[in-house]
C-alpha positions as semicolon CSV with decimal commas, in nm:
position;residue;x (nm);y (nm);z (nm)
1;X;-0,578;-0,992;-1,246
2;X;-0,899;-1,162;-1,179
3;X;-0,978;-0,975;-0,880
4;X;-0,990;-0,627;-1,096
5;X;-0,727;-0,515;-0,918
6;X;-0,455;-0,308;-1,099
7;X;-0,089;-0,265;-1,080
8;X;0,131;-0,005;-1,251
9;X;0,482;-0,040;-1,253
10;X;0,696;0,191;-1,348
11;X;1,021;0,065;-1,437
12;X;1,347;0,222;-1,551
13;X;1,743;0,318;-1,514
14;X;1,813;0,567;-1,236
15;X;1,757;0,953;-1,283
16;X;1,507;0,884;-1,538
17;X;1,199;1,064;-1,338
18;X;1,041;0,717;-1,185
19;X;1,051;0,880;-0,821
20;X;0,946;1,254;-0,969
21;X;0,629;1,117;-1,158
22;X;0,562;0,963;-0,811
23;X;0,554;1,261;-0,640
24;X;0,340;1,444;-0,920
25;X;0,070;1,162;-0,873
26;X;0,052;1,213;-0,512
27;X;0,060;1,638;-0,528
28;X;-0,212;1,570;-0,811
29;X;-0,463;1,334;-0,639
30;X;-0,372;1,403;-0,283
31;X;-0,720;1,545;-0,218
32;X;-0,877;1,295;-0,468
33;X;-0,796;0,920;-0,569
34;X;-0,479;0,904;-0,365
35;X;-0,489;0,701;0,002
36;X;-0,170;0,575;0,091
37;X;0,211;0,638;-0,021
38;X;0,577;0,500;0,090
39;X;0,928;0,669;-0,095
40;X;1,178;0,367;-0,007
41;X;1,560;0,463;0,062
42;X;1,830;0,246;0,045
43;X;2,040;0,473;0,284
44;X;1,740;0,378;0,558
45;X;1,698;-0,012;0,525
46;X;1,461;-0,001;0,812
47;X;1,183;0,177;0,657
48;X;1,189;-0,053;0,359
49;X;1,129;-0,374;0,517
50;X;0,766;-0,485;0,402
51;X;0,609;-0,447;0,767
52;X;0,736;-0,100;0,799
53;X;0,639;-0,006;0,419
54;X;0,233;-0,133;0,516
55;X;0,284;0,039;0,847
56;X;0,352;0,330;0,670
57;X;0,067;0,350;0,443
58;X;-0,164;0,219;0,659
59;X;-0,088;0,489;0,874
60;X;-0,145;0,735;0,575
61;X;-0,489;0,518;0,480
62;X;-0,591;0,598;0,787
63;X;-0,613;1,007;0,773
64;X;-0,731;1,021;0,449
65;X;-1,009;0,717;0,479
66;X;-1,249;0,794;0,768
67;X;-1,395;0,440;0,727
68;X;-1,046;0,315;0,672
69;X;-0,988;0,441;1,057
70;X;-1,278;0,306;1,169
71;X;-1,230;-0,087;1,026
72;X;-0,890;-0,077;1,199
73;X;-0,988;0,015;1,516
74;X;-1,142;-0,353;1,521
75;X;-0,790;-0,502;1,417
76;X;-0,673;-0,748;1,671
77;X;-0,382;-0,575;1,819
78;X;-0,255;-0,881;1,997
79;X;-0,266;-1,102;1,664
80;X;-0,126;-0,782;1,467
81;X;0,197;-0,729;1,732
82;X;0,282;-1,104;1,666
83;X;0,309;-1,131;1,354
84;X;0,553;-0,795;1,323
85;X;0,705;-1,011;1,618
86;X;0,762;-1,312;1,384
87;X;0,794;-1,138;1,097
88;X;0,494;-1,243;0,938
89;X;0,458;-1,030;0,660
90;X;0,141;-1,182;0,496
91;X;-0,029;-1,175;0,821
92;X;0,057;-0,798;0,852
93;X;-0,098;-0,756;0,519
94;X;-0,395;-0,926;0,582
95;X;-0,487;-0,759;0,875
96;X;-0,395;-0,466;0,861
97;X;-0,516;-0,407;0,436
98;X;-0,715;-0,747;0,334
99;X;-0,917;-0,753;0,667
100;X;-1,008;-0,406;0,708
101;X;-1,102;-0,300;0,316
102;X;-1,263;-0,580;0,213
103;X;-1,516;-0,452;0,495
104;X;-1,555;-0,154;0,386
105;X;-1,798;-0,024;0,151
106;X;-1,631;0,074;-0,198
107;X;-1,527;0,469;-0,232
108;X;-1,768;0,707;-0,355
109;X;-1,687;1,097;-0,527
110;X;-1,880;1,348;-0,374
111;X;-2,168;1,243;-0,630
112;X;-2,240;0,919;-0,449
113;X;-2,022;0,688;-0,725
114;X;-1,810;0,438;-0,635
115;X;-1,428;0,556;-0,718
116;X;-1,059;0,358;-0,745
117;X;-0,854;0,467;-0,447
118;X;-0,516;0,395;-0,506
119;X;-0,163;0,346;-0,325
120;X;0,164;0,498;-0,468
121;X;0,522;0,287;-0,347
122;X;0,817;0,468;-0,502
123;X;1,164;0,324;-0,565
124;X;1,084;-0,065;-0,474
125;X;1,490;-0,107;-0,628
126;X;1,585;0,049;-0,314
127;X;1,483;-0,193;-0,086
128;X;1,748;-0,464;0,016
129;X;1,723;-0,857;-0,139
130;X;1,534;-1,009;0,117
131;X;1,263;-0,774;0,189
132;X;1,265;-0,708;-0,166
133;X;1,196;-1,099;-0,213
134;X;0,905;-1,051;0,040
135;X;0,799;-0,763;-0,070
136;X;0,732;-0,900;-0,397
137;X;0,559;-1,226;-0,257
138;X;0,293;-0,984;-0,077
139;X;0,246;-0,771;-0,370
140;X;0,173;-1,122;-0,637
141;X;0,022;-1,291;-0,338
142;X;-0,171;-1,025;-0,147
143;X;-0,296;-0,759;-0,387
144;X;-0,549;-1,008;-0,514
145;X;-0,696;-1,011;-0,194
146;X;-0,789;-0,650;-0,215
147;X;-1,089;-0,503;-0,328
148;X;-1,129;-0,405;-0,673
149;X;-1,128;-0,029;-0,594
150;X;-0,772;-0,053;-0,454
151;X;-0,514;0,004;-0,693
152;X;-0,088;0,012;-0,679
153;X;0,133;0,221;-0,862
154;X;0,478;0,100;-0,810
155;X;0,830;0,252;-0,945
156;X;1,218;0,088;-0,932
């Protein structure tokens, strides 16, 4: 997209390896390129909705970006708890992803260069209808509003 954003999405029939190549991206760049991760699981619809999938990795973006932490500890609780209240997904997503990176300064590898950072979300087929439906309106609506060094790999 315009943004430079990127978004790969895995897509195939079940038992093909889409959740397995997952979990080899995140053992191989755990220590590296990898912030932020979410395995959804149709036999637990409450962890798929799309608040508790960016609570999740925001959580995760948290201990493994320092300056990640730090930009969130100026998120406006108040505004934050309302919109999970009202299930304002987009709102979630802007505060606590599009607010927060966009002031941070981009990554840099331990030689001082800026670096992708990048999200993994496994098994987005597992997610019921309608949070798959919003879901799917945050990812085309929201990931735009990231900064270029955030990527998404996706699998369903």
């Amino acid at each position: 997209n315009k943004s430079g954003n990127t978004i790969y999405w895995v897509a195939g029939d079940a038992g093909t390896g889409k959740s397995i190549m997952s979990a080899k991206l995140i053992e191989i760049h755990y220590n590296q390129s990898l912030v932020g991760w979410h395995f959804c699981d149709h036999s637990n619809p409450l962890q798929n909705s799309s608040i508790a999938i960016m609570e999740s990795v925001s959580g995760i973006m948290a201990s493994k970006l320092p300056e990640y932490k730090t930009a969130i500890l100026d998120l406006d609780t108040k505004k934050l708890e309302e919109a999970k209240a009202g299930g304002d997904s987009m709102e979630v997503f802007r505060l606590l992803f599009t607010q927060p990176l966009n002031s941070m300064a981009p990554p840099t590898d331990k030689n001082g260069n800026e670096c992708r950072k990048f999200i993994v979300i496994d098994a987005i087929d597992e997610i019921n209808n309608e949070d798959l439906v919003d879901f799917l309106k945050i990812i085309r609506d929201g990931s735009s509003q990231l900064p270029p060094w955030v990527g998404l790999f996706m699998t369903s």
